[in-house]
N, C-alpha and C positions, 0 to 999 in steps of 0.2 A: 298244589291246589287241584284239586277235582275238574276234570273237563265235564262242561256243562251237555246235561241233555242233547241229541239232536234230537230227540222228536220227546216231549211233553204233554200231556193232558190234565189237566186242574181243573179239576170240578165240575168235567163238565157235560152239559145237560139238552135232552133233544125231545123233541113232541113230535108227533103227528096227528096232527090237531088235536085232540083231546089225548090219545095214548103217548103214554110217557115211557120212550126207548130206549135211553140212555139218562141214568140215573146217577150223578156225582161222581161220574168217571174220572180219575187221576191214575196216570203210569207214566213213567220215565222210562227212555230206554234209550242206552248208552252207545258212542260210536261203536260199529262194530259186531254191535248186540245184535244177537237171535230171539225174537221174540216168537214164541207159537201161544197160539188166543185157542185152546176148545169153548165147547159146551153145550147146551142143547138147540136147536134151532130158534130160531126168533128169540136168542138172548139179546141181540143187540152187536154182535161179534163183526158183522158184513159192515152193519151201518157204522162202528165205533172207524175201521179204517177206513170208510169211505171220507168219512169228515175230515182225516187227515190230509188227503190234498182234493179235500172240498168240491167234492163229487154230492156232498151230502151238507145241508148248514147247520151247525149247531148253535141251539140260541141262546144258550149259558155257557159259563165257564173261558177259558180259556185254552187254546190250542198253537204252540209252538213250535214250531220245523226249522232245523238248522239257523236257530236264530232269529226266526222272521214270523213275525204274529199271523196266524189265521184271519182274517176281519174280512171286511166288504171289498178294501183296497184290491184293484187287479191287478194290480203290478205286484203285491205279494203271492196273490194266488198266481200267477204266471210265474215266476222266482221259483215255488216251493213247486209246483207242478215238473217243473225242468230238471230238479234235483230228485224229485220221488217217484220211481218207476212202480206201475199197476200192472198184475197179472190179474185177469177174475175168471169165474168159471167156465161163462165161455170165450171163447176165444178172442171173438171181437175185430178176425183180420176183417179185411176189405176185398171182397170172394171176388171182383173184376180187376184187382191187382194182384200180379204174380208176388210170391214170397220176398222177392230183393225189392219191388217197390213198393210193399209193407214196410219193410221194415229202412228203406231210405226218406219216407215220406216226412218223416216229424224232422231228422234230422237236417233237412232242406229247407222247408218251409217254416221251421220254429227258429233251428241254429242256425239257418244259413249257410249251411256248409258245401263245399265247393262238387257237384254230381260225381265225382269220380272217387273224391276221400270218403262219402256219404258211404256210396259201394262198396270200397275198399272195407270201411267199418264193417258194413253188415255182413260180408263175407265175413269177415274175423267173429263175429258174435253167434253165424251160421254155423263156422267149423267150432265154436263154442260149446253150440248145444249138439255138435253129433250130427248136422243134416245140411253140411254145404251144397251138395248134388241136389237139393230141391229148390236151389234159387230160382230157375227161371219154369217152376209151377205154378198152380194156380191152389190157394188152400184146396179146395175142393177135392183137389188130386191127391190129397194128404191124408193119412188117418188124424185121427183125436190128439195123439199124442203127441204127431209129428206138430199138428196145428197149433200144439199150447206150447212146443218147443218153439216155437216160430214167435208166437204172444210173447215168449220170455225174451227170444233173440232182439226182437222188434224193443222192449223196455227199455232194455242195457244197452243198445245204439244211441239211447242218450245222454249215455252216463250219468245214470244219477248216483247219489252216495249211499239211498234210502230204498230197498225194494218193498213195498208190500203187496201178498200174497192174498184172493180170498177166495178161499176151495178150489184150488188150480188144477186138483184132481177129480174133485165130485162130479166132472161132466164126462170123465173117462171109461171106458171098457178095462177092468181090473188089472187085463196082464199090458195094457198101456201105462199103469200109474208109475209101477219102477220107472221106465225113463223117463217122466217128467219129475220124480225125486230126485233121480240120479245127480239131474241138471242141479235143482234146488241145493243138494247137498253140496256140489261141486262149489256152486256160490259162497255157501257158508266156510267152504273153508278157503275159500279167496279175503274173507273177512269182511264181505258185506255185510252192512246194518240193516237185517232182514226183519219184518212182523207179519206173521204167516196162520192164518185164518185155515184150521186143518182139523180131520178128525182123523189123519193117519199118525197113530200114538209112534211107528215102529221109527217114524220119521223127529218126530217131536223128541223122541229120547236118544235120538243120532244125534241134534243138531240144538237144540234149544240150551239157549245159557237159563234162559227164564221160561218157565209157563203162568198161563193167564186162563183162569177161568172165570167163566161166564154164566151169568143166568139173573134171568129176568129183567134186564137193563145194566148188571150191576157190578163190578169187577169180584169176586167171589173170596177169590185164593190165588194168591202172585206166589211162586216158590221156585226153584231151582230144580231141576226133573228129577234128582236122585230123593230129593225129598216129597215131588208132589206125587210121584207113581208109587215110593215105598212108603209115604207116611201122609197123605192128605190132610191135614185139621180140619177141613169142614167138611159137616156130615154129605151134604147136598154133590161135594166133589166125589166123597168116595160111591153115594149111589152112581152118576154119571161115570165114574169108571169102571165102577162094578159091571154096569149096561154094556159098554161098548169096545171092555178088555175082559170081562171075565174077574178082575181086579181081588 
């Protein structure tokens, strides 16, 4: 039998106030799975994962995470928040805590976990992404790069099973983006169940089991990258890559 979705979407549907942002969105995406989301801006791509651990409410459809329904209940949104690690474009440290009490803070005050294991972890997820030596900095003291290594080390201090990405690199100076791919890539083949909100193609056809495109609210074209970069079926996908690979 088929292992069920961890993370789900049916049908579902988002306003703000009058504009309608998400339009009958449905996508499954399997343990394990790499998902990358293109498209053109204000498709709907930011808000589609923010509603996955409900950063964002959607007022139709349905939204499933490791088994556990999206709805009002806090105890679900507390559950799925615990399991689903956010990276977004900026960084989001906490600029009067150094790097190791970023990234010990959630696992102490959320999990409870004992000041010294907390540590222990975040060094482990430090020398992860390549920049243990900056634990007892202050972001500030960081470049962009090192900062969103730090955002991602900070995630995976929670262990979740489910990372999602959105434009981890769009805040970056270009010869910073390789290292915070490098990291992302390293993920993916750790075998995290990643959904990654990018417009770097060179990455998306490293790592994506799936690609997702996007526009106007609406999921466009779901395909597997050897098919969506060499053969797109919708016309609107092949202009969008035409634009932004030359395609």
């Amino acid at each position: 039998m088929a292992e069920a979705p961890v993370v789900e979407l049916i049908d579902v549907q988002k306003w703000y106030g009058a504009f309608h942002v998400l339009k009958d969105l449905s996508l499954s995406v399997g343990k394990g799975e790499k998902v990358v989301v293109c498209g053109p801006s204000g498709s709907g791509k930011s808000t589609m994962i923010r509603c996955i651990n409900r950063l964002e409410v959607h007022q139709a459809g349905r939204i499933v995470v490791g088994g556990v329904e999206l709805g009002d209940d806090v105890k679900a949104i507390e559950t799925i928040r615990k399991d689903v690690g956010m990276v977004f474009q900026s960084f989001n440290l906490f600029p009067h805590l150094t790097v190791l009490e970023n990234l010990t803070l959630a696992p102490l005050w959320v999990k409870h976990v004992p000041k010294a294991e907390a540590e222990e972890l975040a060094m482990h997820y430090l020398e992860r992404v390549h920049i243990p030596e900056q634990a007892n900095k202050y972001p500030g003291q960081l470049s962009g790069g090192q900062q969103q290594r730090v955002a991602i080390a900070r995630s995976l201090c929670m262990k979740p099973s489910i990372m999602l990405f959105d434009e981890p690199t769009s805040a970056l100076d270009p010869e910073m983006v390789k290292e915070v791919l490098d990291v992302m890539i390293g993920l993916a083949e750790d075998g995290m169940t990643m959904i990654c909100v990018t417009h770097e193609m060179g990455f998306a056809r490293a790592v994506a089991d799936t690609m997702v495109f996007m526009d106007e609210g609406r999921i466009v074209e779901t395909a597997p990258p050897t098919q969506f970069f060499a053969d797109p079926r919708n016309e609107r996908t092949r202009q969008f890559l035409g634009q932004i690979i030359g395609h």
